[in-house]
Every structure is written in C-alpha cells, then in structure tokens.
PyMOL commands that place a pseudoatom at each C-alpha (Angstrom):
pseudoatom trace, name=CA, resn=UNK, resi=1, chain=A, elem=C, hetatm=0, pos=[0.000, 0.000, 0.000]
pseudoatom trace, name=CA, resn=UNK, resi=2, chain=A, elem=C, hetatm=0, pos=[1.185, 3.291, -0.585]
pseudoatom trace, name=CA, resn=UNK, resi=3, chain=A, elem=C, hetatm=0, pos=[1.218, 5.682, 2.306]
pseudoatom trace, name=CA, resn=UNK, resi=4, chain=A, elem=C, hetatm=0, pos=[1.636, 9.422, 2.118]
pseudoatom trace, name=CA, resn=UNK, resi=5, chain=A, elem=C, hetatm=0, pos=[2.295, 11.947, 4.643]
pseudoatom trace, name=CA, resn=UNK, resi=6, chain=A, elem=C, hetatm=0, pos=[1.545, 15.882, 4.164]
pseudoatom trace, name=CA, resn=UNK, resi=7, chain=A, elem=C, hetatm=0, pos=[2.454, 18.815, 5.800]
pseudoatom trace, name=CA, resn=UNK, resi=8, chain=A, elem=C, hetatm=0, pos=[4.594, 18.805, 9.177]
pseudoatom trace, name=CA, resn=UNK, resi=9, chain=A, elem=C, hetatm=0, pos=[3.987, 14.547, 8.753]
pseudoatom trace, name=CA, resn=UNK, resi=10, chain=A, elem=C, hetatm=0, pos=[6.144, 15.022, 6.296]
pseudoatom trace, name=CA, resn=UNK, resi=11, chain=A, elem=C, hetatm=0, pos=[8.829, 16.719, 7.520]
pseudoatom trace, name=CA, resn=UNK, resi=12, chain=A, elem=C, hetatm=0, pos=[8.767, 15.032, 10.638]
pseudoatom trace, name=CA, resn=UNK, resi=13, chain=A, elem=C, hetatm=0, pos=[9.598, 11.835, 8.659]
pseudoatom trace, name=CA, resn=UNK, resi=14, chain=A, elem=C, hetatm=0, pos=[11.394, 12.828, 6.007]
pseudoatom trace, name=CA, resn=UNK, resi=15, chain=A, elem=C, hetatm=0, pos=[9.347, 11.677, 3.459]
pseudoatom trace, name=CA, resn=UNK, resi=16, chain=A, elem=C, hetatm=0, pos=[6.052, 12.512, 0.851]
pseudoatom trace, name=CA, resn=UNK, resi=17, chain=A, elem=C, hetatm=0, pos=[5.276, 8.978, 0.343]
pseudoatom trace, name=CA, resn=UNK, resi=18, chain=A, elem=C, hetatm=0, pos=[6.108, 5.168, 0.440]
pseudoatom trace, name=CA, resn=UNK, resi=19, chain=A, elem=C, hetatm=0, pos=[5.258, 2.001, -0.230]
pseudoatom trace, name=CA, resn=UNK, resi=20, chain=A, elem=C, hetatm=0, pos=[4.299, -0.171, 2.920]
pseudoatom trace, name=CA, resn=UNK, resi=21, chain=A, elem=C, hetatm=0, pos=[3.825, -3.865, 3.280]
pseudoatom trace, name=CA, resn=UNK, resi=22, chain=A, elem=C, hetatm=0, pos=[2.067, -4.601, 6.411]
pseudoatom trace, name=CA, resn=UNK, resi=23, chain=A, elem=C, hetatm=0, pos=[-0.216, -6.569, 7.910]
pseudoatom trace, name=CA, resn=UNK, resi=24, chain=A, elem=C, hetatm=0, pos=[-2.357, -3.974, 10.087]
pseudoatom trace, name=CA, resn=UNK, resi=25, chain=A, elem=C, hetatm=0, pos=[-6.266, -4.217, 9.806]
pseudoatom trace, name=CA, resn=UNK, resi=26, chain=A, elem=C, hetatm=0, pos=[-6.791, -1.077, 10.768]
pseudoatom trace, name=CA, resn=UNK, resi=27, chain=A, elem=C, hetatm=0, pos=[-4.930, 2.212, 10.453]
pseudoatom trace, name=CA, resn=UNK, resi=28, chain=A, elem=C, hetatm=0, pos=[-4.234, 2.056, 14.201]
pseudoatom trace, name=CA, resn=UNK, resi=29, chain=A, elem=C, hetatm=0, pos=[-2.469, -1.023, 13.282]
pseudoatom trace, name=CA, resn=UNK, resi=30, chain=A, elem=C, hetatm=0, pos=[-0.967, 0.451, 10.469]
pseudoatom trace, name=CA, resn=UNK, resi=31, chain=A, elem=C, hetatm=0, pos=[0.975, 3.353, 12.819]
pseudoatom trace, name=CA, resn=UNK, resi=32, chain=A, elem=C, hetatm=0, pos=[1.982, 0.798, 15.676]
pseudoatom trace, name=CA, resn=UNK, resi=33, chain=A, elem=C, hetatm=0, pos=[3.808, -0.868, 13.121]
pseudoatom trace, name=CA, resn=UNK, resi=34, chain=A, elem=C, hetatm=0, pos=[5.149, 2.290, 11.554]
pseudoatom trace, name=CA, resn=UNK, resi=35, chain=A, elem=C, hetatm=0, pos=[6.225, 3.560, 14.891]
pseudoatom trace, name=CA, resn=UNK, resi=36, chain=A, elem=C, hetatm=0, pos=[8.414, 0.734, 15.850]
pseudoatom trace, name=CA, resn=UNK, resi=37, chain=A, elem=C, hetatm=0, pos=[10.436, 1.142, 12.236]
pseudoatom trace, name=CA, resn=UNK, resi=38, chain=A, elem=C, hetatm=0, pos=[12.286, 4.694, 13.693]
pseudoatom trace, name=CA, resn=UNK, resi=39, chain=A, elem=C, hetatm=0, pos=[11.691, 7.624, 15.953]
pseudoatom trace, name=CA, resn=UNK, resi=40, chain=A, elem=C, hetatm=0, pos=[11.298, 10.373, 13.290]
pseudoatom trace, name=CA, resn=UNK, resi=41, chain=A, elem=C, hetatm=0, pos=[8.016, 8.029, 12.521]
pseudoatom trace, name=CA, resn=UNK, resi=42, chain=A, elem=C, hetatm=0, pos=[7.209, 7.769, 16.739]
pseudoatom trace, name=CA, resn=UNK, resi=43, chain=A, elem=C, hetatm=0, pos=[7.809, 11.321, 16.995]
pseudoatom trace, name=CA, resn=UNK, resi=44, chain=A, elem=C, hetatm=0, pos=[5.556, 11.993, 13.451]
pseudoatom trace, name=CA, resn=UNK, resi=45, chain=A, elem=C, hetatm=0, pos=[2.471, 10.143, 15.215]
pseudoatom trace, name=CA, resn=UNK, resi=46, chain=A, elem=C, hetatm=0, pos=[2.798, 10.840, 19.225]
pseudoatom trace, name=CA, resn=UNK, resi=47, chain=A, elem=C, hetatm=0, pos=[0.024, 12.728, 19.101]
pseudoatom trace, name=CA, resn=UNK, resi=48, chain=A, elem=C, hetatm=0, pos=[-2.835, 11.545, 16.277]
pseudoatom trace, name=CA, resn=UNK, resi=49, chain=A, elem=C, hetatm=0, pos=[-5.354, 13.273, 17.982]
pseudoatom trace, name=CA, resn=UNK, resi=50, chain=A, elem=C, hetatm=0, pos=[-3.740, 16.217, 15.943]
pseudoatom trace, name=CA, resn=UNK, resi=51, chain=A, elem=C, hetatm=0, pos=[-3.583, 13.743, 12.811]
pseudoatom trace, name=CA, resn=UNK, resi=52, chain=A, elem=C, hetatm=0, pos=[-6.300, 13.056, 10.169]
pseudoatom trace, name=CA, resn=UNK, resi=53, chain=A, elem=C, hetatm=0, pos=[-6.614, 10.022, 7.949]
pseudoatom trace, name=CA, resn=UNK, resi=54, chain=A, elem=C, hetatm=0, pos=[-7.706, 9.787, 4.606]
pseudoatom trace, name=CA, resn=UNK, resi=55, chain=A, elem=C, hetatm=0, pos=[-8.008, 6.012, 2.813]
pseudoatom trace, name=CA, resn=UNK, resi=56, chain=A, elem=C, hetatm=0, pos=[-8.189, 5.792, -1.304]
pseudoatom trace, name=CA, resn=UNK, resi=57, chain=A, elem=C, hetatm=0, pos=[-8.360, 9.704, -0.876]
pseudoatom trace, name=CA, resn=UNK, resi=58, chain=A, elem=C, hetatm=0, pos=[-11.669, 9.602, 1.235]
pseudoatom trace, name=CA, resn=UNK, resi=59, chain=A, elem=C, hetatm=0, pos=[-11.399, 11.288, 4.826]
pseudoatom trace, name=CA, resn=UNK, resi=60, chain=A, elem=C, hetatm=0, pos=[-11.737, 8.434, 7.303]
pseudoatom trace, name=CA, resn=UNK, resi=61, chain=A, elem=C, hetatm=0, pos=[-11.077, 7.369, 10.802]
pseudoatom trace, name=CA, resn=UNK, resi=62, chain=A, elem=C, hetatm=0, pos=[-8.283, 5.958, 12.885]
pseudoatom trace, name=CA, resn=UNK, resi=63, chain=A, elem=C, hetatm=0, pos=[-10.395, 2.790, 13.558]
pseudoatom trace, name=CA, resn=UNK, resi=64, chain=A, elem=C, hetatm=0, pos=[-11.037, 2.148, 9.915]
pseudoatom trace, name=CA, resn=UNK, resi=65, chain=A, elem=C, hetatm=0, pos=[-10.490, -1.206, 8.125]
pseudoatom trace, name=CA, resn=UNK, resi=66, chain=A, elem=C, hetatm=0, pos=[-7.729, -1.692, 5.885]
pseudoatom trace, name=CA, resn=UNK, resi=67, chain=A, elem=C, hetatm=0, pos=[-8.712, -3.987, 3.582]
pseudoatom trace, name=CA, resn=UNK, resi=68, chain=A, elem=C, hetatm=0, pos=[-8.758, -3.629, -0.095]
pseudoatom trace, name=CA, resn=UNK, resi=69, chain=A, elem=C, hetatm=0, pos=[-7.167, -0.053, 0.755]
pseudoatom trace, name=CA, resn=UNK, resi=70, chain=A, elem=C, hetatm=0, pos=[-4.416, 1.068, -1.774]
pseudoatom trace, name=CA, resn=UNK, resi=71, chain=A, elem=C, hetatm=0, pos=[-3.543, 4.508, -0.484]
pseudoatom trace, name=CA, resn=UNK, resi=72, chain=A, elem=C, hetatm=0, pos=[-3.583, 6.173, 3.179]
pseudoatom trace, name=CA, resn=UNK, resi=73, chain=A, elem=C, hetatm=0, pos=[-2.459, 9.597, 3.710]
pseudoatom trace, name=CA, resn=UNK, resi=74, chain=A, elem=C, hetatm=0, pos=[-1.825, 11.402, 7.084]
pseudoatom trace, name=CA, resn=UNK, resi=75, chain=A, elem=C, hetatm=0, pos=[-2.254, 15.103, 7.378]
pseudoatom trace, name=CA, resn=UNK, resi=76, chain=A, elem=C, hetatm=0, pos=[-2.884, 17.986, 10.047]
pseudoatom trace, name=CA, resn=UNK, resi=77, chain=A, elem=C, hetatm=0, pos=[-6.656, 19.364, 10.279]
pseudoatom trace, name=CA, resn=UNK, resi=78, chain=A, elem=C, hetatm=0, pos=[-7.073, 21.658, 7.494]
pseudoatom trace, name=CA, resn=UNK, resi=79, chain=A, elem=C, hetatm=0, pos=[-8.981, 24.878, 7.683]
pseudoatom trace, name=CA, resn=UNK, resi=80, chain=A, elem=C, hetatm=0, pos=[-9.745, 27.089, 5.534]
pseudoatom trace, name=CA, resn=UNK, resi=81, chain=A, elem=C, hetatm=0, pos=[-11.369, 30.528, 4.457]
for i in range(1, 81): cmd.bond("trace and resi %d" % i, "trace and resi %d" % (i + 1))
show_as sticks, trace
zoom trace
C-alpha cells in the first residue's frame, strides 16, 4: 500500500510517500507498526489526535479497516477561508 504523509507529517519523517507492506487491519495497526520502524516516525504520530486520515483519498477514521485499501495519507486538520 502506498502511504503518504503531508504537511509537518512530512517533515517530521522525512518523506512525501512510500510504499508499505504490512499486515495492520486497521490504520491504528498500520501506525503501531510504523512507529516501531524509527523515531522520526514515533515522533511523526505521538500525538494523532492532531492527525487526520484519509483512505483511497476519502477522509476516514483511525479505527477504519484496511482492507482492499491502496492509499492512506496522514495530514494535520485543514482549515480554511
């Protein structure tokens, strides 16, 4: 799956995107795993209450099922005027 990261996510780990293998059901899952890989990823998802999800470019929730799921993205709340 590919998994892309926007805004401070990204700088915090260095990276716009990658492709993941994994094993996670949900995207909880997903960023245990991902946090265990290095701290620039721990320190990218400490908090996700300040994180939002998208899956297959549809806003979703942390909780969410990953199957069938080709792209998640993690980004800060937008706003916007």
């Amino acid at each position: 799956m590919n998994v892309v990261y926007f805004a401070w996510v990204r700088e915090r780990i260095g990276l716009p995107q990658e492709a993941v293998q994994t094993q996670a059901a949900t995207v909880n899952d997903l960023i245990a795993e991902l946090v265990t890989r290095e701290d620039r990823y721990a320190a990218a998802f400490a908090d996700t209450s300040a994180l939002r999800v998208a899956l297959d470019q549809e806003l979703s929730h942390f909780d969410a099922p990953l199957d069938g799921v080709k792209e998640v993205a993690f980004f800060p709340p937008m706003t916007g005027g």
